[in-house]
C-alpha positions as CSV (number, residue, x, y, z in Angstrom):
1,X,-17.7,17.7,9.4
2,X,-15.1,16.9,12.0
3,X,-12.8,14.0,11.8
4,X,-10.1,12.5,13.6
5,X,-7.9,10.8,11.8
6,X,-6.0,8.1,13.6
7,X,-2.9,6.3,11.9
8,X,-0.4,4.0,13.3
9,X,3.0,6.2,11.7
10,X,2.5,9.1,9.3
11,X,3.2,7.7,5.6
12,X,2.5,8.4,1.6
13,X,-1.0,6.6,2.1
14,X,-1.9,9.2,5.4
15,X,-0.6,12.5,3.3
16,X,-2.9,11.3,0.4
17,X,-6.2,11.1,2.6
18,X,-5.3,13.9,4.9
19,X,-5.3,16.1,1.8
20,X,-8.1,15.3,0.1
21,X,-10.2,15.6,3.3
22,X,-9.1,18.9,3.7
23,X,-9.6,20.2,-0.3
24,X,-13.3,18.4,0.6
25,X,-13.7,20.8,3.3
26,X,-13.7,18.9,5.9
27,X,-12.0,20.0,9.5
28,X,-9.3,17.0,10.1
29,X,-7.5,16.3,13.2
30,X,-4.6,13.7,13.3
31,X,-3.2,11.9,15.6
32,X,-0.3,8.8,15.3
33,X,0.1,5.8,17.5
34,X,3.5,5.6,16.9
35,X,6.7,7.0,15.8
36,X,9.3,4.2,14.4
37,X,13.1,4.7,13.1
38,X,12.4,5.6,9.8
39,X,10.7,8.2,7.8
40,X,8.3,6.9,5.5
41,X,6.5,10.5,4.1
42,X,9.1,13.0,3.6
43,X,6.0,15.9,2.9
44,X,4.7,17.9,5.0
45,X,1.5,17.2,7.0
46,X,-0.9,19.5,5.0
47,X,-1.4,22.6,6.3
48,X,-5.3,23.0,7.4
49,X,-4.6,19.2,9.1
50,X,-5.0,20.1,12.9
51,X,-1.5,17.5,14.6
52,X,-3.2,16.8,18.0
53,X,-0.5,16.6,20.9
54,X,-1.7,13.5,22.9
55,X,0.5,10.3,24.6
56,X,1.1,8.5,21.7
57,X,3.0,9.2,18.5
58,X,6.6,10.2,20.2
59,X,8.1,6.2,20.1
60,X,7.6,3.0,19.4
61,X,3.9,2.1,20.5
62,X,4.5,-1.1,23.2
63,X,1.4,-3.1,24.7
64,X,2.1,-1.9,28.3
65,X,1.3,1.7,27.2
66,X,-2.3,0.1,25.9
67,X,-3.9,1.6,29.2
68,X,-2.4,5.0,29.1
69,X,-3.4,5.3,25.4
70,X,-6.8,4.2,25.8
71,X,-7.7,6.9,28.9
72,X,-5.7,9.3,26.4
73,X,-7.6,9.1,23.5
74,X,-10.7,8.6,25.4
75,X,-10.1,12.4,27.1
76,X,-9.2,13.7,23.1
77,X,-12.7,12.5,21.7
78,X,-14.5,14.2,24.6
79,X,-12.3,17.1,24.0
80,X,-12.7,17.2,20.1
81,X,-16.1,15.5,19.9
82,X,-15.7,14.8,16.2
83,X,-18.1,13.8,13.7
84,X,-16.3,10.5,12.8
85,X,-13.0,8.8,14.7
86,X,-11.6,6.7,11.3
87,X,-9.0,4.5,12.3
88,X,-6.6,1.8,11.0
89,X,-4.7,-0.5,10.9
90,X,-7.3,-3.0,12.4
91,X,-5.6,-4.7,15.4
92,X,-3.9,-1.2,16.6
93,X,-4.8,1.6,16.3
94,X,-8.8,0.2,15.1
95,X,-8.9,-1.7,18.4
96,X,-7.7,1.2,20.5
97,X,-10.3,2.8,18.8
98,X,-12.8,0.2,19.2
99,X,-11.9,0.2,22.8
100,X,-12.8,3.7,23.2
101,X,-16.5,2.6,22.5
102,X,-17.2,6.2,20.5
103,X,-19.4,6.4,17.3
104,X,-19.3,6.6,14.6
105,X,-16.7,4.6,14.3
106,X,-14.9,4.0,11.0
107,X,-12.0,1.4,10.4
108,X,-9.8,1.5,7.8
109,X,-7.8,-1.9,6.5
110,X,-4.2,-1.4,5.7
111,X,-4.4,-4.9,3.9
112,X,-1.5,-6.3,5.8
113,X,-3.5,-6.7,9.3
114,X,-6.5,-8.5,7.1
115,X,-4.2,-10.9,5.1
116,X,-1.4,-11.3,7.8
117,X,-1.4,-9.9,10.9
118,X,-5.6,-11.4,11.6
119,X,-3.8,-14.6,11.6
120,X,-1.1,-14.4,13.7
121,X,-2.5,-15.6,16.9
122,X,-6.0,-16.5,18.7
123,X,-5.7,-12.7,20.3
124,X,-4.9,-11.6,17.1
125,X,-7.7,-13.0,15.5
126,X,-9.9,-11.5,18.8
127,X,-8.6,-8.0,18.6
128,X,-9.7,-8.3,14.3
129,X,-12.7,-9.4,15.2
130,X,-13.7,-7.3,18.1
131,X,-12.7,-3.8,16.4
132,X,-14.9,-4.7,13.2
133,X,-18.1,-5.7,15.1
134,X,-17.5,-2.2,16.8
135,X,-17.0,-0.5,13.2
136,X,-19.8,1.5,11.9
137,X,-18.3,1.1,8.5
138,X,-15.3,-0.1,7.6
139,X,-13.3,0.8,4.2
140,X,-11.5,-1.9,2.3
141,X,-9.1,-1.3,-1.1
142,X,-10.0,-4.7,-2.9
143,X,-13.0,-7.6,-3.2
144,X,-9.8,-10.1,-0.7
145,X,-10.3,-7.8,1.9
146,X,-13.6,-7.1,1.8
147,X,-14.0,-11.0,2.0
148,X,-11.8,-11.2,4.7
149,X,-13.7,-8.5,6.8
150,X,-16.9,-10.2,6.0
151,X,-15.7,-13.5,7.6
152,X,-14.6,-11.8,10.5
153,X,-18.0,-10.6,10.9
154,X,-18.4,-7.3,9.4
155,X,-21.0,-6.5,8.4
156,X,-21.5,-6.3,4.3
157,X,-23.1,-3.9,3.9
158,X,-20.9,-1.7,5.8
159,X,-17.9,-2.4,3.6
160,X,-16.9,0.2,1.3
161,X,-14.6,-1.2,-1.3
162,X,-12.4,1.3,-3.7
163,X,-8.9,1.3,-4.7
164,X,-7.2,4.2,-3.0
165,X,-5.4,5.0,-6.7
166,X,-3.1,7.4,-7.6
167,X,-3.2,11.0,-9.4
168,X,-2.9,10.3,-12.7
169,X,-2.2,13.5,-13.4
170,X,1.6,13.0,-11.8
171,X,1.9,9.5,-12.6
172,X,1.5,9.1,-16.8
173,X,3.4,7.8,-19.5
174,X,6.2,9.5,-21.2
175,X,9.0,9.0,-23.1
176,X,11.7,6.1,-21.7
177,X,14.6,8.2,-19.6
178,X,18.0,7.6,-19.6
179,X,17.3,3.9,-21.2
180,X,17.6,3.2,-24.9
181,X,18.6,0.0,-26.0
182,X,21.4,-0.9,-23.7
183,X,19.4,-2.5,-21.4
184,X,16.0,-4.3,-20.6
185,X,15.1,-2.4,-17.1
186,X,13.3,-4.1,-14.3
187,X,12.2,-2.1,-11.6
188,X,11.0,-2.7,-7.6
189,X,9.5,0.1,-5.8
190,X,8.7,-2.1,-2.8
191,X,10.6,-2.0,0.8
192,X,13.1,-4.6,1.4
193,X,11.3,-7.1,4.0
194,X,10.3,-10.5,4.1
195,X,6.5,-10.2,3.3
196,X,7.5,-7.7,-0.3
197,X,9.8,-11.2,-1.7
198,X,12.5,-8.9,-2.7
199,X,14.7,-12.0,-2.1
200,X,12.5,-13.9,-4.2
201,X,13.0,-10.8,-7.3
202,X,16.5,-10.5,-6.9
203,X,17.2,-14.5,-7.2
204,X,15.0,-15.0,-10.0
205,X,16.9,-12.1,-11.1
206,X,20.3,-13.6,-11.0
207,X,19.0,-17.1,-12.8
208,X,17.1,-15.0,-15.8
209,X,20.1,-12.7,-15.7
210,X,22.8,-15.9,-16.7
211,X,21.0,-16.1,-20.3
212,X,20.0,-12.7,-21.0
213,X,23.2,-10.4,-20.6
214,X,21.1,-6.8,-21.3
215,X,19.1,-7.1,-17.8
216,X,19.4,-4.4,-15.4
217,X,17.5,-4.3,-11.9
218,X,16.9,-1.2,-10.3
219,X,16.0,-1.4,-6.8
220,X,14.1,1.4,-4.7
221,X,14.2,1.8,-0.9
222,X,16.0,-0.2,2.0
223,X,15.0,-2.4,4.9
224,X,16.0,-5.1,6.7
225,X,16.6,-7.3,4.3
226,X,19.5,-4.9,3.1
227,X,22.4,-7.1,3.7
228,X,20.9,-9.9,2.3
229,X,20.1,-8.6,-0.8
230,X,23.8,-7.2,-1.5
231,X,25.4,-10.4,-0.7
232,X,23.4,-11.8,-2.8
233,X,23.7,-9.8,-6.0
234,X,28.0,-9.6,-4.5
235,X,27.9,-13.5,-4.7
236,X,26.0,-14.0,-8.0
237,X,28.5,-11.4,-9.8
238,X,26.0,-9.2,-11.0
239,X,26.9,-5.9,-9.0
240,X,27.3,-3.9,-12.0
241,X,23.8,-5.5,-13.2
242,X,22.1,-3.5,-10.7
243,X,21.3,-0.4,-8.9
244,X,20.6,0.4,-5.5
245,X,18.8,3.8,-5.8
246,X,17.9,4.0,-2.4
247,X,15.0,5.7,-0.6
248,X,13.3,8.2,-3.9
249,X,10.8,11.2,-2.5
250,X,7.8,10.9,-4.3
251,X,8.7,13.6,-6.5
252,X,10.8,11.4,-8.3
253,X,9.1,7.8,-8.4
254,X,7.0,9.1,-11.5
255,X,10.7,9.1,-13.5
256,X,11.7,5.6,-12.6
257,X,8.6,3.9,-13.1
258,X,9.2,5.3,-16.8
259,X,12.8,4.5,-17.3
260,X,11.8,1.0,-16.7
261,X,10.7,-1.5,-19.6
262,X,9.0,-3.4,-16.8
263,X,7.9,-3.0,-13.0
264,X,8.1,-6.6,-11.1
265,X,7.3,-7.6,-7.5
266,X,7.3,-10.6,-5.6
267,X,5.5,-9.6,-2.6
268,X,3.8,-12.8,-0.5
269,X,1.0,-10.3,0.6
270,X,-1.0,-7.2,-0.8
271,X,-4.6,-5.9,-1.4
272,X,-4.2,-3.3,-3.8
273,X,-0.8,-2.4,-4.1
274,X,-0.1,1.1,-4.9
275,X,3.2,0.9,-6.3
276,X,1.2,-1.6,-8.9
277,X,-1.2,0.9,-9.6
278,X,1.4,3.8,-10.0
279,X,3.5,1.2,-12.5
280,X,0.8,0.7,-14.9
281,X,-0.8,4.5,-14.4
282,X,2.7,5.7,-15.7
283,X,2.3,2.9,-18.8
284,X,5.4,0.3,-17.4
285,X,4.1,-3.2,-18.0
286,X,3.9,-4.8,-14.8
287,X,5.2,-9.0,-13.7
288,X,4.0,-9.8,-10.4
289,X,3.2,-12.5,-7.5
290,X,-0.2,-14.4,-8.1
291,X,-1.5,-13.8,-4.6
292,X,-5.3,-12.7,-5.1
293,X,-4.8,-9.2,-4.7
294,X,-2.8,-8.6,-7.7
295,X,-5.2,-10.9,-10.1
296,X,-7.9,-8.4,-9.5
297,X,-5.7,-6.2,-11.5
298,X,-4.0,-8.2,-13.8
299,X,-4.7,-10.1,-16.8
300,X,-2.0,-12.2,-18.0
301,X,-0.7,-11.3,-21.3
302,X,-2.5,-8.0,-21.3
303,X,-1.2,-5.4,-18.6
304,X,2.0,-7.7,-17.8
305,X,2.3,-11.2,-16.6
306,X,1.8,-13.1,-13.5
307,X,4.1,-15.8,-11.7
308,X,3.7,-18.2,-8.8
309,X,4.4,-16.8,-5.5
310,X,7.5,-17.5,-4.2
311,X,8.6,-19.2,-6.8
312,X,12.0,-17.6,-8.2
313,X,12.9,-19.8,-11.0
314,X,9.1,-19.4,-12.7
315,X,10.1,-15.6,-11.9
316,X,13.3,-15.9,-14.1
317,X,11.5,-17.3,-17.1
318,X,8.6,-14.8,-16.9
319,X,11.7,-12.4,-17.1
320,X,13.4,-14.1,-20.0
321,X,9.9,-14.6,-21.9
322,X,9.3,-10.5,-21.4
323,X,12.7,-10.1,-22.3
324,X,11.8,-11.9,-25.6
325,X,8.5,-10.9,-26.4
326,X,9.3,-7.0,-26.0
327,X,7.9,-5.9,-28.8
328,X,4.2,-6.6,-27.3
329,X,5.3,-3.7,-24.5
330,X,3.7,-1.4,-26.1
331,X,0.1,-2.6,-25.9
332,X,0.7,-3.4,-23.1
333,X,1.4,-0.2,-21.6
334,X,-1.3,1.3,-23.3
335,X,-3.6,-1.1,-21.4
336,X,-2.0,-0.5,-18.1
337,X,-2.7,3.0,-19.1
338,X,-6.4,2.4,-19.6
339,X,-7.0,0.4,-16.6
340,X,-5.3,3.0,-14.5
341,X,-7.7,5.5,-15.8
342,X,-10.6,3.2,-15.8
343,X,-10.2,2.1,-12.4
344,X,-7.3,4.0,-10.6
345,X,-7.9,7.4,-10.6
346,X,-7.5,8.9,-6.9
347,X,-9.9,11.9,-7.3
348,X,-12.9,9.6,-8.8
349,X,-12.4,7.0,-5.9
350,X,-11.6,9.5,-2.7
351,X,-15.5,9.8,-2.6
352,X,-15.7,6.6,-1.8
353,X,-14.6,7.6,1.8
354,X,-17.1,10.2,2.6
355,X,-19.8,7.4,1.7
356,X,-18.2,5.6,3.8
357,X,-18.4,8.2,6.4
358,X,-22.8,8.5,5.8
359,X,-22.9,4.8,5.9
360,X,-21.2,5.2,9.8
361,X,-23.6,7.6,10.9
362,X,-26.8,6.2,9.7
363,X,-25.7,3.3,11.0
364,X,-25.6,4.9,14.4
365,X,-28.5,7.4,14.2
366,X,-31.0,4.1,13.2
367,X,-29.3,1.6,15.4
């Protein structure tokens, strides 16, 4: 089978469905909308993956060079006649697909242009709902998006819903590295932006950090929110109470999410959060936002806690009450073990894609 595979920037997630396609056999061409400042994958495209040279995927996509795009990628399908064209986000690169009118036509949520970006504006709303009714399937990671889609008029049946996971066979428990009993580790893995609350972590941080002198934050990646953050932590005199580890290749991540006692986030928005998934595959007790798509993962007082979104003094208690109730850890990384394995696992749910990929073209052979 033939696939393009259209993503808006080349990242961790795009690497991990490029190369399963191509250990499933299938021939995979890719294509990007969009090249931003930043890399976000530092691996190398895999190396049966066909990189398609078209207009896109040299800058910054702007809405001006919608036109040029759209004739582009119309002259690629006709060129490359794939099988399936599976596309996403939704209101980008799944509308200039969309636009394109070819079948079969499979979207791809990102969960951030469901939960946030759907609502931004009417046009917004029109470009989510327009590229769905023109999906022949559409592949969600959680039962909030897969509401979401439905409500924007996708049909059900056409939803496949499955967690993207992780390999568990990279990301397990082991022993605690470089940690002992000096310190009670907390760990973020997520980018420093407004919609990940790393803001919200790091004050609720400060506060839990007044009353419990053995906390230690460790804090993964950069963003936007960079100066922020360290004037923060500067003001609140805890600079020796955390680290900034920077941007971690995925090589590494497995060893951090081990040296911590516990992996928090904040983030306002998520469907299935990988970094959540790869904390409790690796056994790291997890404290995390409320929002809907982390309660489909965890049970409170069984794989780690949850605290009200946005809320950073509830945060600090939740981080004081771990602190105190460490002893319990150790269930409780055995069950974020078992849920990982029960429900995580990359190589059980990839499959889940290809179905997807039948659904699309029955759809279009019996429409």
């Amino acid at each position: 089978m033939k696939i393009l595979y259209f993503s808006r920037d080349y990242t961790t997630h795009d690497h991990r469905f490029l190369s399963a396609l191509t250990k499933a056999g299938e021939k995979v061409y890719y294509i990007t909308l969009e090249r931003r400042g930043h890399v976000l994958e530092d691996r190398a495209l895999p190396g049966e993956v066909e990189i398609v040279s078209w207009a896109g995927g040299k800058k910054p996509a702007r809405l001006v060079d919608g036109p040029m795009l759209l004739l582009d990628l119309k002259h690629l399908l006709r060129k490359i006649r794939p099988d399936i064209l599976h596309a996403g986000p939704l209101q980008t690169v799944g509308f200039l697909s969309a636009l394109s009118g070819f079948q079969p036509f499979v979207s791809m949520s990102w969960g951030y242009d469901l939960l946030i970006d759907a609502e931004r504006s009417a046009s917004w709303r029109w470009s989510t709902r327009y590229t769905l009714n023109h999906s022949a399937a559409m592949v969600g990671d959680c039962e909030t998006i897969r509401q979401r889609a439905a409500s924007y008029g996708m049909a059900p049946e056409r939803i496949v819903t499955f967690p993207w996971g992780v390999d568990l066979e990279k990301y397990h428990p082991g022993n605690r590295q470089d940690a002992g009993d000096k310190h009670f580790t907390l760990l973020s893995t997520r980018s420093w932006e407004p919609v990940y609350g790393v803001d919200v972590l790091v004050r609720g941080f400060l506060q839990a950090a007044q009353s419990c002198p053995k906390l230690h934050l460790v804090l993964l990646g950069n963003g936007s929110q960079a100066p922020l953050l360290r004037k923060m932590i500067a003001e609140g005199g805890a600079a020796e109470k955390v680290t900034f580890a920077g941007q971690i290749s995925q090589k590494d991540l497995p060893r951090y999410y081990r040296s911590a006692d516990l992996y928090v986030s904040a983030s306002h928005s998520d469907g299935t959060s990988i970094s959540l998934l790869e904390a409790m595959a690796c056994g790291t007790p997890v404290l995390v936002s409320d929002i809907p798509g982390n309660k489909e993962w965890v049970t409170p007082g069984v794989e780690g806690w949850l605290f009200p979104d946005g809320d950073s003094r509830a945060l600090a208690g939740a981080i004081i009450s771990a602190f105190e109730r460490r002893e319990q850890l150790v269930q409780m990384s055995e069950a974020a073990r078992n849920l990982a394995e029960r429900r995580a696992d990359w190589e059980k749910n990839f499959p889940e894609l290809l179905r997807a990929y039948d659904i699309a073209r029955s759809h279009i052979r019996n429409r």
